[in-house]
C-alpha positions, 0 to 999 in steps of 0.5 A: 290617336288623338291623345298621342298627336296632343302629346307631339304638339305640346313637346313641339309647342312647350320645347324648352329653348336651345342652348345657342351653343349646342349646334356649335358643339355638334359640328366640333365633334363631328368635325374631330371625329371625321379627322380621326377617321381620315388619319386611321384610314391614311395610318391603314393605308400607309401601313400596307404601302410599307408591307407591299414595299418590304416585299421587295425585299428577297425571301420576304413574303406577305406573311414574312412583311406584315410580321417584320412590319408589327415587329417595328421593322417599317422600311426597308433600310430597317430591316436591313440594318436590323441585327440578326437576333431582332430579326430571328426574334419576329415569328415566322423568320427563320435563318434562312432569311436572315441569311439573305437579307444580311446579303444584301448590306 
């Protein structure tokens, strides 16, 4: 016990001197990694905005946006515009979809 106390008090005591820039170094990085998590969680947010908004869309369900959306299709106008063979190229669009959304243009 005593032999494990020494050993702490001579790390404390005999520490080699820091390096002034390290602390400076420590905030940088956390200071880029929190910015990282607030753009994924602003991209992951607004990434469901668009699915819920492409819902709106007549026949389009949540399974039906969230494909159209990872298809490249991210607003509305979009899916639109789209020509009917990149839309029936997105799985888990069928014709009938298609048929309705081309209704609306």
């Amino acid at each position: 016990m005593i032999s494990k106390f020494l050993s702490k008090l001579k790390s404390i005591l005999f520490k080699s001197p820091v390096d002034p820039e390290t602390p400076l170094k420590k905030e940088k990085k956390a200071a880029k990694s929190a910015k990282i998590k607030t753009k994924t969680k602003t991209k992951t947010a607004n990434s469901k905005k668009n699915i819920e908004t492409l819902t709106t869309l007549p026949g389009v369900g949540a399974k039906s946006a969230k494909a159209l959306y990872e298809a490249g299709f991210k607003t509305t106008k979009a899916v639109i515009a789209a020509d009917e063979k990149d839309l029936l190229a997105v799985s888990g669009v069928g014709i009938n979809l298609v048929k309705k959304l081309k209704k609306l243009k």
